[in-house]
N, C-alpha and C positions, 0 to 999 in steps of 0.2 A: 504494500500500500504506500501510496506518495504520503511524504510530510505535508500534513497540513496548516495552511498558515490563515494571519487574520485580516481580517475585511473593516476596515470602518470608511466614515465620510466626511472627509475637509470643507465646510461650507460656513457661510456668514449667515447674520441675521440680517439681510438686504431685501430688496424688493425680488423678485422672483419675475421670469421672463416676461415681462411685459409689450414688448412689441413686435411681437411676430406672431404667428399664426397658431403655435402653440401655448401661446397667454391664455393664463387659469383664467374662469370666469369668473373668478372673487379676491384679483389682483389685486383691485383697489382698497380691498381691506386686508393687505397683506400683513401690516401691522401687528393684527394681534394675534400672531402665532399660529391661526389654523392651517394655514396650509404646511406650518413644518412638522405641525402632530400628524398631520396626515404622513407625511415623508415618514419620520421618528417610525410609527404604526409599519409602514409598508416595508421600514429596515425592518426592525424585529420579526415580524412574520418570513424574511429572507435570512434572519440571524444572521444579523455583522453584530460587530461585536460592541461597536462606538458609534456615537457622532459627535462630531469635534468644532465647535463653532469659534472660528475664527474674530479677532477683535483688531478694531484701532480707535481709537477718540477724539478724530479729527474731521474737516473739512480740506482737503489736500489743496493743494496752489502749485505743487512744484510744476507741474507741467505748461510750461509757457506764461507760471509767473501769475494765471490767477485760475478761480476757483471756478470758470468755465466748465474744462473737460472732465473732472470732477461729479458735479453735479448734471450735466449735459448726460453722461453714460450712467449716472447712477454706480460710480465708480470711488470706491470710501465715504461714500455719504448716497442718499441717509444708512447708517446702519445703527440698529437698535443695541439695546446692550442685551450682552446674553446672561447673564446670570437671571432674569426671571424667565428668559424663553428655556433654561435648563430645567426651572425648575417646573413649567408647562410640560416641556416633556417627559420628565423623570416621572409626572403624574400619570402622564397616557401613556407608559407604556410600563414593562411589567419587569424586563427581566436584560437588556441591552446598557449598555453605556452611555452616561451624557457626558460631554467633557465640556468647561468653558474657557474663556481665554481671559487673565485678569494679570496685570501689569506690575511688578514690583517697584516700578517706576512712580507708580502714581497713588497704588491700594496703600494707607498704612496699613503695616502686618496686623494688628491687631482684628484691625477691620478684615480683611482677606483671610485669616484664621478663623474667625467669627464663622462669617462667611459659610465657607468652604466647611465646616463642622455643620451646618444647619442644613446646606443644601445635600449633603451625604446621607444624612439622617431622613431625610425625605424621598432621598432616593434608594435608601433605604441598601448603602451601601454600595453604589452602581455610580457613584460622581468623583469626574474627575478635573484636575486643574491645569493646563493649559499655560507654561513659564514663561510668560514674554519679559521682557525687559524696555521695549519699545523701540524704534527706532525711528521716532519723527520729531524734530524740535519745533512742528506747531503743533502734535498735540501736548509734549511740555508746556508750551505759552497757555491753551488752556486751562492751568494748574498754576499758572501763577509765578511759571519758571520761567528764566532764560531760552533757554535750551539742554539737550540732555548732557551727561556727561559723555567725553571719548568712548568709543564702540568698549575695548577692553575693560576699564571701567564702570563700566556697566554690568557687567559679568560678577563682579567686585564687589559691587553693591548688591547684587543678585543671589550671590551665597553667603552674605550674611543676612540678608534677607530670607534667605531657606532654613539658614540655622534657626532662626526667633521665631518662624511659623513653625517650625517642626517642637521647639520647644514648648509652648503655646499648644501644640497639642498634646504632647506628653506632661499637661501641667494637671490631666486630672489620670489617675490609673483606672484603667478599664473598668475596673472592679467597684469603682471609688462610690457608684449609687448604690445603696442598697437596700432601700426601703425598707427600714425595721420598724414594723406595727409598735411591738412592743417596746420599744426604746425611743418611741415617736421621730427616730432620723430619716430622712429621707438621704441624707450624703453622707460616707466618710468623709469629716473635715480631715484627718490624716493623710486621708488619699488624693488632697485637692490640695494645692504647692502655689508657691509664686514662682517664678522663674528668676526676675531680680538683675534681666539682660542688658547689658550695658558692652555695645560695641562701636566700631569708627564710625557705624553711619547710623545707628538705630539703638533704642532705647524702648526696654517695654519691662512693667511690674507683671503684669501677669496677675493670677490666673484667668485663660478661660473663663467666661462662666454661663460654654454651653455642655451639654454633658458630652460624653464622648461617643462618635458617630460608629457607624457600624465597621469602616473602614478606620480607625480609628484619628487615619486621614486621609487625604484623596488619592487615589491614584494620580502621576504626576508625568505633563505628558512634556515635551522641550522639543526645538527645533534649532538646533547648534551646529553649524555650518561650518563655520569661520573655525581657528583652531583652538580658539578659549571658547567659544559655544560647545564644540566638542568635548572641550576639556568638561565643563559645566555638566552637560546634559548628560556624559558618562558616570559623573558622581551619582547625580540627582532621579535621573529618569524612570520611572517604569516603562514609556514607550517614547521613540520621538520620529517625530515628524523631516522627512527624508525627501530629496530631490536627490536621484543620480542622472548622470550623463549617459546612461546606458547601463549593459551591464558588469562593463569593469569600473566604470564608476559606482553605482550601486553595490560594489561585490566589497571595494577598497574604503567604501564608507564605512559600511557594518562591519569588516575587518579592525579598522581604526577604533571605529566604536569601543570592539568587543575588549581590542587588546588595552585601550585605558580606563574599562569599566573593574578589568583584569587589576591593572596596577596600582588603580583606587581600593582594590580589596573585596570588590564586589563579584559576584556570581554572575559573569555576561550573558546569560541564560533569563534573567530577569529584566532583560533590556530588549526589548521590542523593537527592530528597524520597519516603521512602516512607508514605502514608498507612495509619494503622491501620486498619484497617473489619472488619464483621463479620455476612458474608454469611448471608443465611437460603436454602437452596436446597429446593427441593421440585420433584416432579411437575408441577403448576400453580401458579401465583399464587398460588389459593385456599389449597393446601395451607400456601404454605408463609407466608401471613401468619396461617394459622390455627395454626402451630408458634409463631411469635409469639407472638400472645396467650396459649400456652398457658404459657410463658416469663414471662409479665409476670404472670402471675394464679398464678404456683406460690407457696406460700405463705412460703417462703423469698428469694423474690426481690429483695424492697424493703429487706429488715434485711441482705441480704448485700451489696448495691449498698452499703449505707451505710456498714458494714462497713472496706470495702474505701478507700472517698474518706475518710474517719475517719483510716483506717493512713496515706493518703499526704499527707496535711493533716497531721494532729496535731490536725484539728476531729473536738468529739464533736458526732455530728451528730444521735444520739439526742434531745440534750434539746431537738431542733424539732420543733415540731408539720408533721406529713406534707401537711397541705393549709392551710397556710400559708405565705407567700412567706419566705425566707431574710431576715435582716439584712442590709443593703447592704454592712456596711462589716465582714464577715469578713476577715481577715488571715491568714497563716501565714510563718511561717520554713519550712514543709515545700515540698511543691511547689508552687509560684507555679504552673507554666501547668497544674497537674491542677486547681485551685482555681478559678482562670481559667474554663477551658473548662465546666466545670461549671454555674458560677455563670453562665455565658452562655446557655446553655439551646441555643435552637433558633434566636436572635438575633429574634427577632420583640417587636414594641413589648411594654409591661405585665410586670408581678411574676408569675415564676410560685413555685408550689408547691411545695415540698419533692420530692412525689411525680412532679410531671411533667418536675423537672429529675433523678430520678432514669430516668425511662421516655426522655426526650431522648438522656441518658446511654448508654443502650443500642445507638441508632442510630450511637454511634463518626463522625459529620458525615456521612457519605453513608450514604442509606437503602437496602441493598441488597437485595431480599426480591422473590422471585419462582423462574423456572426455571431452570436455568442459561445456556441463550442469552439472556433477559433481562436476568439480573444483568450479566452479560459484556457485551453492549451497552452498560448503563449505565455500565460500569467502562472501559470505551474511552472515551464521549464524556466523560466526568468529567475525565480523560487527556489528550482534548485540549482541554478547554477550559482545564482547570491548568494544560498546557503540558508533564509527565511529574510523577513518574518512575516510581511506580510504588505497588505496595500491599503491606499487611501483614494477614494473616490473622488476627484474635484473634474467637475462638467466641464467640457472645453465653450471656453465663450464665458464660464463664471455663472452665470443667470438662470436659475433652474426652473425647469419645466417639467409638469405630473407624465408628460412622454418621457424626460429621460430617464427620472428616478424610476418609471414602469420597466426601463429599457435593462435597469440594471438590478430591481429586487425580482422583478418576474421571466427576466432572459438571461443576465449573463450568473445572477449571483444560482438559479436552478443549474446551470451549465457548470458551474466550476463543483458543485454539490456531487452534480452528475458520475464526475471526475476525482472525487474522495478529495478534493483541494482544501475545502471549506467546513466548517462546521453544520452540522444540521440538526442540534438541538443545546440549550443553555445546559450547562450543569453544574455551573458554579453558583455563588449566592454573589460574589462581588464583582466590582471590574479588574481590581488588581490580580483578583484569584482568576479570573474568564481568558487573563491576556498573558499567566503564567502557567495556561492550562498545556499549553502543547509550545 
C-alpha cells in the first residue's frame, strides 16, 4: 500500500468568485461566513484534514503606489478577520481542522493565548494557529507603528513571542479543575501558576484565566522560507506551509526541514511538509488545460498576479516592463521566500520575463492539470518521490467558486481515496493527533 499523506486548504476570508459565470448566487452576502461553512461541510464529508485561513491587516498600495489595484481585484482587501469565521466553522463541522492566521507582530500574547485557549475549546480540540510575523509596514502603520522591524528580527521577536504563549499555556496543569462538590472548589489554586515573564521584547504576569483547552494548545502551523523562517518553523511547527520549485525543490525543502527539526532535538516525524499546489480538474486533459489558458488570457489576470506579489514584497512591480526580464538584484524587508520563489521562475537556465515569471507563478511548483485520476497519480508519485507529507489546496486565480471546491471534494479528493493516497475516515479526536497520524 502507498504512504498516505495529508490534504488541507490554503484560503482567505475574501469575497468569493464574483464575476464570472461561476458567481455563487448569495455572493453579495459573502460576509457572513455561509458560503465557507458550506466549503468547511463539503471538506469534511471528503476528509482533508484542515482548513487554513490565511491573514493580512491591511489595505495594500505597493503596486503602482496607490490602493487602486488592490481594491479594483479584491486583492488584500476586503478581507475579514478569521478568528470568528474559525470559530463558525469549528461549529459546522464535527471532526476536521480549522487553522487561523494571527500575527505576533500585532496580537499581545496575552490576548492571542487567551484567544487560541477559547477557540480550541470550542472546537473542541481541532484549532489551530497559523505563525505569521507579518510582513507589510502599512499594516504596522495601522497599529500605530512605524514600520516592522528587519525581516530577521522579526523571527527574534517571534520566539520569544512563542516562549510566553507557550508559557501562558502551561500556567494552568491539565488537571488543575476539579470540581470538588465536597470541598466546594471548583480549581486547584496549586495547579494555576503565574509565569512572572520578563524578556527583550515582552512582559507578561500570567496566569491564564481560561481553563485549559482540549489540545492543551493549538496545533501550530508556520510558513519559513527564508533560512531563519526555516530555522523558526523547525523548532516550532507541527505543520508548515511549503512552496517548492518542483520536485527537487520540494524534496530539499523537507530534507532541510527535517534535518534542523533533527538538531533542534525534535522528532522530524512531527513536522508536516504540506505543499501548496493548485489543481486544475476537468472531464479530460483537454478540458481542463483549456480552463487554463482561459485563466491566463482573462484580462485581469496578469495586473492581479502583480497585485498580489507587490502586497507581499512591498515591490511595485508595475513600473517593469511585462516582457522584460526583472533586475537581478531586487530586495525586500517583506517576504524573502514569496520574493524568492518568484524570482526563480520554473528554475531553468536564462532571464525570464516579467510575464512568464508571473504565468510560472501560477503552477504553485507542481503542475497539476488534467482528470482527476490523473492529477491524483501525479500527487502520489510527487509524494513519494519528496518523501510526504502532504498538500494544500489554493484555487488558481485565488477567488473561489462552489464549481471548484465540487471539483476537488467530489472529483479529485474520491480519486486520490481511490488510490489509498488519502485518508477516508477521522480517527483521531484532535488536529495535532489527525496530522501525526501517518
Amino acid at each position: 500500500m502507498p504512504k498516505k499523506f495529508h490534504m488541507g486548504w490554503f484560503m482567505n476570508f475574501i469575497p468569493p468568485e464574483w464575476d464570472s459565470e461561476w458567481a455563487s448566487p448569495d455572493v453579495k452576502n459573502w460576509a457572513n461566513g455561509r458560503f465557507y461553512v458550506d466549503m468547511a461541510q463539503s471538506m469534511e464529508r471528503a476528509c482533508f484534514d484542515l482548513i487554513m485561513i490565511e491573514d493580512t491587516v491591511m489595505v495594500a498600495d505597493a503596486y503602482g503606489g496607490t490602493m487602486e489595484g488592490a481594491l479594483k481585484h479584491s486583492a488584500f482587501a476586503p478581507k475579514q478577520d478569521p478568528i470568528p469565521l474559525a470559530v463558525l466553522l469549528a461549529a459546522n463541522t464535527a471532526k476536521m481542522g480549522v487553522v487561523a492566521t494571527m500575527s505576533t507582530s500585532f496580537y499581545p500574547p496575552y490576548l492571542l493565548a487567551r484567544a487560541c485557549s477559547t477557540v480550541d475549546s470550542i472546537a473542541e480540540g481541532r484549532f489551530g494557529w497559523n505563525i505569521v510575523s507579518s510582513a507589510e509596514d502599512r499594516a504596522a502603520q495601522n497599529f500605530g507603528l512605524e514600520g516592522l522591524p528587519e525581516h530577521d528580527e522579526r523571527y527574534n521577536v517571534a520566539e520569544e513571542y512563542f516562549d510566553v504563549v507557550n508559557k501562558l499555556w502551561d500556567s494552568w496543569d491539565a488537571d488543575a479543575v476539579v470540581m470538588d462538590r465536597d470541598a466546594n472548589t471548583f480549581a486547584d489554586y496549586r495547579k494555576v501558576r503565574t509565569i512572572d515573564f520578563e524578556g527583550k521584547y515582552f512582559k507578561s504576569r500570567g496566569p491564564l484565566n481560561t481553563v485549559p483547552s482540549p489540545q492543551h494548545r493549538p496545533a501550530f502551523l508556520q510558513a519559513g522560507a527564508s533560512p531563519r523562517g526555516r530555522a523558526f518553523a523547525a523548532g516550532a511547527a507541527d505543520a508548515i506551509i511549503a512552496v517548492g520549485t518542483g520536485i527537487a525543490g520540494m524534496k530539499e525543502y523537507r530534507d532541510d526541514i527535517r534535518a534542523r527539526a533533527e538538531a533542534a532535538g525534535r522528532n522530524p516525524d512531527d513536522i508536516k511538509l504540506l505543499f501548496v499546489v493548485s489543481p486544475t480538474i476537468a472531464a479530460t486533459e483537454a478540458e481542463a488545460r483549456a480552463e487554463v489558458e482561459r485563466l491566463h488570457h482573462h484580462p485581469s489576470y496578469i495586473e492581479k498576479s502583480l497585485v498580489n506579489i507587490s502586497s507581499n514584497t512591498e515591490i511595485d512591480f508595475k513600473q517593469f516592463d511585462l516582457d522584460e526580464p526583472l533586475p537581478e538584484d531586487l530586495t525586500t524587508n517583506g517576504e524573502r521566500g514569496s520574493l524568492e520563489y518568484f524570482m526563480r521562475g520554473d528554475g531553468s537556465p536564462g532571464p525570464k520575463t516579467l510575464r512568464e515569471l508571473v504565468l510560472h507563478r501560477a503552477k504553485r511548483g507542481l503542475e497539476l492539470v488534467g482528470t482527476a485520476e490523473q492529477v491524483a497519480k501525479k500527487m502520489g508519485e510527487a509524494m513519494e518521490e519528496v518523501g510526504g507529507d502532504g498538500f494544500l489546496i489554493s484555487k488558481p486565480g485565488w477567488d473561489l467558486s462552489r464549481n471548484y471546491i465540487n471539483a476537488i471534494c467530489d472529483g479529485l479528493m474520491p480519486a486520490l481515496q481511490r488510490q489509498g493516497l488519502t485518508r477516508t475516515e477521522y480517527t483521531k479526536s484532535t488536529l495535532r493527533e489527525t496530522l501525526r497520524e501517518f
